[in-house]
N, C-alpha and C positions, 0 to 999 in steps of 0.2 A: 878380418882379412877379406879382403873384395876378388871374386872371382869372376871369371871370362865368361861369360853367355852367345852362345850362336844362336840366332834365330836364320831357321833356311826351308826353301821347299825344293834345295838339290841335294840328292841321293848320291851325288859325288861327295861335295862338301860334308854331308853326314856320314857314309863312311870312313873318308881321309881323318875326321879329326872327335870321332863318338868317342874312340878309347881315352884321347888324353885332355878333353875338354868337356864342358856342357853343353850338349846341341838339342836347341828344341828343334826336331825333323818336324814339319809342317807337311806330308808328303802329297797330301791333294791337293793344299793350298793355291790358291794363283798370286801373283805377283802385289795384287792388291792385300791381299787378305795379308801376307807376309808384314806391309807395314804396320795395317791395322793390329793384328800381335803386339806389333813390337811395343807402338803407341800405350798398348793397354799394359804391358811391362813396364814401360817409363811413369804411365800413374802411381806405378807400384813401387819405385824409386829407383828403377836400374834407369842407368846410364847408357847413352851412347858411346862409341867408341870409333866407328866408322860413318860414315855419312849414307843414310839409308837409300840415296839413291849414285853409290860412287860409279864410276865408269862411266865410259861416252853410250854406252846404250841407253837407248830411253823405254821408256815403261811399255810403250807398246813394240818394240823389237823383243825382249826379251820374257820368257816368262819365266823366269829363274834369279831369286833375288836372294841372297844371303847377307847379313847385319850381326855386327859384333859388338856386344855389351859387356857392360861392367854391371855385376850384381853388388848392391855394397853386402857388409860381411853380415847383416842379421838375415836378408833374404830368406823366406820360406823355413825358417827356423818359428817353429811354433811357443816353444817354451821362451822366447823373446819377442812377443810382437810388438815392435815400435812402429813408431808413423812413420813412414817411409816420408824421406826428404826427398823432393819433387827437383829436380834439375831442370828448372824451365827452358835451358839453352836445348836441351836434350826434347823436348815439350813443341819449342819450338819448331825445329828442324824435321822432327816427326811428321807434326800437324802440316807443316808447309810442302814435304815431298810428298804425304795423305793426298795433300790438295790439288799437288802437281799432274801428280799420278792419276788423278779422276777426271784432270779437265784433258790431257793427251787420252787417255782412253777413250774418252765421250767424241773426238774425235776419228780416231782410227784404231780397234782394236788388234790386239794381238795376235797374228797368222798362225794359221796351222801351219810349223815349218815341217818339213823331212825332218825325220829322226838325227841323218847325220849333222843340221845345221843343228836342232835340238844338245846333240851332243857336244858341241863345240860351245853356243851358250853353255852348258854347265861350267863346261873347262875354263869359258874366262869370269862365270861368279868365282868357282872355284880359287882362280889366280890373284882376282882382288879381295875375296877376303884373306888368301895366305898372306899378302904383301902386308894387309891391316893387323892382324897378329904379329907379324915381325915386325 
């Protein structure tokens, strides 16, 4: 059976869905570091589920990113280890928001907002990963 994986470095997101989900909480991480996880997960045979950079924010407005995977069912099951089958569409799409996300950053990095703008980025990662679960 294949199960839901969050990768996030929002403390929104990680509490609204720790109890009924798998959330790897990333909680220092910056918005980069988040893909790169994800990436190094998709080596490992999980799947994407959402589009690592969904919404109209771009990598250097927000520094709160949240991403929804599919573990297939042997994942981190030791007394099974198979060779994870690599979803290159999944490979893809990683590598290519990785790449996105380096050349807007080299750019213009990401502001120190106010807390209350800070807050309001959580609430809309928050809102597009609910939308991608449902």
């Amino acid at each position: 059976m294949n199960k839901m994986l969050i990768v996030t470095n929002n403390n929104k997101v990680y509490e609204k869905h720790k109890e009924n989900r798998d959330v790897l909480f990333l909680e220092k991480a910056t918005h980069l570091e988040v893909l790169e996880k994800t990436r190094d997960l998709v080596h490992k045979g999980v799947r994407l589920l959402s589009h690592p950079i969904a919404g109209s924010l771009k990598p250097n407005q927000t520094p709160y990113r949240s991403i929804l995977l599919e573990k297939p069912a042997h994942y981190g099951d030791s007394e099974n280890q198979m060779i994870p089958i690599l979803d290159i569409e999944s490979l893809r799409l990683i590598e290519n928001s990785i790449e996105l996300t380096k050349r807007i950053l080299a750019v213009k990095s990401i502001p120190q907002w106010p807390s209350k703008i800070e807050e309001d980025f959580k609430t809309v990662d928050l809102s597009i990963i609910d939308n991608a679960i449902n």
